[in-house]
C-alpha positions as CSV (number, residue, x, y, z in Angstrom):
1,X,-19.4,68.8,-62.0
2,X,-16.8,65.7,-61.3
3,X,-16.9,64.4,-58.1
4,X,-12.9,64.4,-58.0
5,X,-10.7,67.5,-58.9
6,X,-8.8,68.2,-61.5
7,X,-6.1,70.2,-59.8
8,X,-5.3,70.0,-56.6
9,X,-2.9,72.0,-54.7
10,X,-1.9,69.9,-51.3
11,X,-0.1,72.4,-48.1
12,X,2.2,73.4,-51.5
13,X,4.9,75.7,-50.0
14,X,7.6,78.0,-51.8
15,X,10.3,80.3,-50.6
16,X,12.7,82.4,-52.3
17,X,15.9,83.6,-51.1
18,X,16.5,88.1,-50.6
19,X,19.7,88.4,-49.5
20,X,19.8,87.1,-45.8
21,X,16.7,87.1,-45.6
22,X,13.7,84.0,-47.0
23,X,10.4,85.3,-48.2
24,X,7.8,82.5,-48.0
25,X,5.8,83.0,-50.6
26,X,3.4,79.7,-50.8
27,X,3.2,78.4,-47.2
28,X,1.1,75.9,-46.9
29,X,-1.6,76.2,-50.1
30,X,-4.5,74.5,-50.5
31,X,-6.9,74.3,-53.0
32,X,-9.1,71.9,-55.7
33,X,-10.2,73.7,-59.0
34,X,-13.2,70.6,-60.6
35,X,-14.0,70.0,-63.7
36,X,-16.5,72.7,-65.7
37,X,-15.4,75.2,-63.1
38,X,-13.6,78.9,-63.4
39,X,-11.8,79.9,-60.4
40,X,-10.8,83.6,-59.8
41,X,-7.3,84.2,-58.0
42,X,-7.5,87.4,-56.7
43,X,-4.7,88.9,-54.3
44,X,-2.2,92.4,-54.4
45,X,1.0,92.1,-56.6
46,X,3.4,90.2,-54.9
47,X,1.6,87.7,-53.1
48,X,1.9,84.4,-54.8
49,X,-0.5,84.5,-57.7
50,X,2.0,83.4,-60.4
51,X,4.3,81.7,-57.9
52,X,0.8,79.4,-57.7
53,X,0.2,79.5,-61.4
54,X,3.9,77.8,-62.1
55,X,3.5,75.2,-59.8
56,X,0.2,74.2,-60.6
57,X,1.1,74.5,-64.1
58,X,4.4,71.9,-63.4
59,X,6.9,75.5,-64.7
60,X,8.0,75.9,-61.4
61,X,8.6,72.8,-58.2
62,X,7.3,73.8,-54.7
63,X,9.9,72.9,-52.0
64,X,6.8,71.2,-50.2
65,X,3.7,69.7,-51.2
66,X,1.7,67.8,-53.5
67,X,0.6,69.1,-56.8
68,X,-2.1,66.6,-58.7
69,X,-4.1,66.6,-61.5
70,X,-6.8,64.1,-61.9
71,X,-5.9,62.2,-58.4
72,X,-2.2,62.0,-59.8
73,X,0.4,63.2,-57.8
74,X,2.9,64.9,-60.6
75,X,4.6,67.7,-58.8
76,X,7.9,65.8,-58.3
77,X,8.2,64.2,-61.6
78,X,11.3,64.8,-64.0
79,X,11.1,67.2,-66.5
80,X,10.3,64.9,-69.4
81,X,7.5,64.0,-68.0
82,X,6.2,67.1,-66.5
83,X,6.9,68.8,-70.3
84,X,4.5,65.3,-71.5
85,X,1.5,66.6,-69.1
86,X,2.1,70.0,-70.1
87,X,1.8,69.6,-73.7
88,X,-1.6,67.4,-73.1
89,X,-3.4,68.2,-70.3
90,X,-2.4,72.1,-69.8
91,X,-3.5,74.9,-71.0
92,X,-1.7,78.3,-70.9
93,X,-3.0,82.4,-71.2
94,X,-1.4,84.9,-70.5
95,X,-1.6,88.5,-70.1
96,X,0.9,89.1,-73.0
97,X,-0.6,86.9,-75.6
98,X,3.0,85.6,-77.0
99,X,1.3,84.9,-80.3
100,X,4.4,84.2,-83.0
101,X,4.0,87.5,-85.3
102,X,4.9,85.5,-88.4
103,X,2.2,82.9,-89.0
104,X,-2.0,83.7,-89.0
105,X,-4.1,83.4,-86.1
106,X,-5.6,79.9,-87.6
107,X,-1.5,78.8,-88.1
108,X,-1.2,79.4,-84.4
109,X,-3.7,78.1,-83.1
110,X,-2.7,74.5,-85.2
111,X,1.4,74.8,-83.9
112,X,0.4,73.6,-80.6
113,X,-1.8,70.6,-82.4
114,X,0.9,69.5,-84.8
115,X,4.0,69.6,-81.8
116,X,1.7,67.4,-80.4
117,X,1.4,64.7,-83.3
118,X,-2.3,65.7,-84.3
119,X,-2.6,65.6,-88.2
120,X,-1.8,68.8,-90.4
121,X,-5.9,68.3,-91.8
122,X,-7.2,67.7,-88.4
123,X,-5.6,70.3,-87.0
124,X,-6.8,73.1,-89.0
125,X,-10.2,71.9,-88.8
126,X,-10.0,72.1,-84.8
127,X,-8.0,75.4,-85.0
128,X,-10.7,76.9,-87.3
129,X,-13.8,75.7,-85.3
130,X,-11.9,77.4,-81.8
131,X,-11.5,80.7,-84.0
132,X,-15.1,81.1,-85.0
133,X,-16.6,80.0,-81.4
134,X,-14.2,83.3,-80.2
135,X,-15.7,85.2,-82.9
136,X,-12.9,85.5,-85.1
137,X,-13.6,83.2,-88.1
138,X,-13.1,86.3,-90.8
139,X,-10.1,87.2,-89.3
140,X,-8.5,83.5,-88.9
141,X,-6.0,84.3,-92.4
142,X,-4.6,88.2,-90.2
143,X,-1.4,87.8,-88.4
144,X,-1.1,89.4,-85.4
145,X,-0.1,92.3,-86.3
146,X,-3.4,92.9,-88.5
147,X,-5.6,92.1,-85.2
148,X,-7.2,93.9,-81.8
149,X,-5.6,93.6,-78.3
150,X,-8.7,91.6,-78.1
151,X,-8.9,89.7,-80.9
152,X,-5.1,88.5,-80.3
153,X,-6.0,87.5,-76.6
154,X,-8.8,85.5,-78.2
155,X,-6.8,84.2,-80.8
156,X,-4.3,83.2,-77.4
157,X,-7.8,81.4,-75.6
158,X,-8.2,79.2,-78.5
159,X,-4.8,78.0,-79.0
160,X,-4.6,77.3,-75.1
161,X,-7.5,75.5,-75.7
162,X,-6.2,73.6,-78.8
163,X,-5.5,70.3,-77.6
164,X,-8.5,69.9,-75.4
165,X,-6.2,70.3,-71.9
166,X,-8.1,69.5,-69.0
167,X,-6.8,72.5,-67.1
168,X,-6.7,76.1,-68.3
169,X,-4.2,78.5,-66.5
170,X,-4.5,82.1,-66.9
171,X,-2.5,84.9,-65.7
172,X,-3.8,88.3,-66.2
173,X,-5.5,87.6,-69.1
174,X,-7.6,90.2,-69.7
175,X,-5.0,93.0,-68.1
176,X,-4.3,94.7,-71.1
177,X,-7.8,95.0,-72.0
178,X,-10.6,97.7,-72.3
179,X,-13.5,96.7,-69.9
180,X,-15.6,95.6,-72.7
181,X,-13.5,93.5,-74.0
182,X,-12.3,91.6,-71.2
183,X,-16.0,91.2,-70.0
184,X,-16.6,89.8,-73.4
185,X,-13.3,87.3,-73.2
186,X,-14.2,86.5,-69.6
187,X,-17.4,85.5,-70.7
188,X,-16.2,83.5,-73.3
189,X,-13.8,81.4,-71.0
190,X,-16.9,80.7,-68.4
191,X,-19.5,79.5,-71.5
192,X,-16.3,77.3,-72.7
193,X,-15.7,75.8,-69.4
194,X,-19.0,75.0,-68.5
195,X,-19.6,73.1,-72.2
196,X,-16.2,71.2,-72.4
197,X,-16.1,70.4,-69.0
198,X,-12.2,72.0,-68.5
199,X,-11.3,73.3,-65.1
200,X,-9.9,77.1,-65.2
201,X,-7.8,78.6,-62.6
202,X,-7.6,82.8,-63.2
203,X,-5.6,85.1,-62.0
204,X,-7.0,89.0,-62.1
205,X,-6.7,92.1,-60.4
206,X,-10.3,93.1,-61.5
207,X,-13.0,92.4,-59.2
208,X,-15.8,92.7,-61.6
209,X,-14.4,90.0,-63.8
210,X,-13.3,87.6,-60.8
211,X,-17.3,88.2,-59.8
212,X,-18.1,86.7,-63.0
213,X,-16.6,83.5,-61.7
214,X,-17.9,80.3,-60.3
215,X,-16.0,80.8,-57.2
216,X,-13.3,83.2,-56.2
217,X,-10.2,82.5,-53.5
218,X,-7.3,85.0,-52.5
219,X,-3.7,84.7,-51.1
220,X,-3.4,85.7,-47.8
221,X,0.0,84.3,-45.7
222,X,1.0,82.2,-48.3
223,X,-2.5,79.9,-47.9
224,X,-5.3,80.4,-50.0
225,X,-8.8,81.6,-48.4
226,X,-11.9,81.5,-49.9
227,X,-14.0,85.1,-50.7
């Protein structure tokens, strides 16, 4: 594991305006997610989970705070760049899939490559080794329609994972799930993790999946506590 972080959250703090009233959502987060290693978010609905997601995933600003990846401090760049890092050093699930229904699984799993400037060859190669190490290298010509809840969230894994990002972001991945399946996609994330050396922060409700996990922290007031 790398001795410096690859996210790290620094007394990151968010509010939101109800009416009169400000709910502070994020006040005064904390946390450092290293390479090779699967963090579980686990807290109720409403407490912060994808308030944190966003801002570690440069979708949303915190009002206060530092947000860095790799030892770089990139929370308060403009959107051109923050849009740059996305596109190479993030990687998005979420619980709805958002796979586009008219192209295969192998075509969107290479969209993300080619937006990027990877070559059309290259990029199906890539796209068709990440289907088959998800299981799904007979099904890489179905569209969506044609697949599993679980085969489409896999088919959503491997294009997160497309161009190599050194930071996976999940969201209620497996939520939509059966309990086999999810185990099986959970353990899929953790073997990936651990041999590409990615960091992955996860957000769940389930506490047999988040005990799966190399480490697990919660919510609680806005900071984040270890379990």
């Amino acid at each position: 594991m790398s001795a410096a972080p690859i996210l790290e959250l620094k007394d990151v703090r968010r509010s939101y305006r109800q009416g009169d009233a400000r709910l502070d959502v994020l006040a005064g987060a904390d946390l450092k997610v290293m390479a090779g290693e699967v963090v579980a978010l686990t807290a109720p609905s409403g407490a912060g989970k994808t308030t944190l997601l966003q801002i570690a995933g440069l979708l949303d600003r915190p009002d206060a705070g530092e947000v860095l990846l790799r030892g770089q401090s990139v929370g308060g760049l403009d959107d051109r760049p923050r849009s740059r890092i996305r596109a190479e050093n993030l990687g998005f699930v979420f619980q709805f899939h958002h796979l586009l229904p008219e192209f295969t699984a192998l075509e969107n799993v290479v969209l993300p490559q080619i937006i990027r400037g990877v070559a059309r060859r290259a990029a199906r190669t890539r796209a068709a080794e990440l289907l088959a190490e998800m299981g799904l290298a007979e099904r890489s010509g179905h569209r969506p329609s044609q697949l599993s809840g679980g085969e489409q969230q896999r088919v959503a894994v491997a294009r997160a994972l497309a161009n190599a990002p050194g930071l996976i972001l999940a969201d209620e991945p497996t939520g939509n799930l059966d309990a086999t399946t999810a185990a099986a996609v959970t353990r899929r994330l953790l073997t990936l993790a651990h041999n590409t050396g990615a960091a992955m922060l996860i957000a769940t409700h389930n506490p047999v999946l988040a005990a799966m996990m190399d480490r697990r922290v919660t919510l609680a007031g806005g900071r984040i506590v270890e379990v």
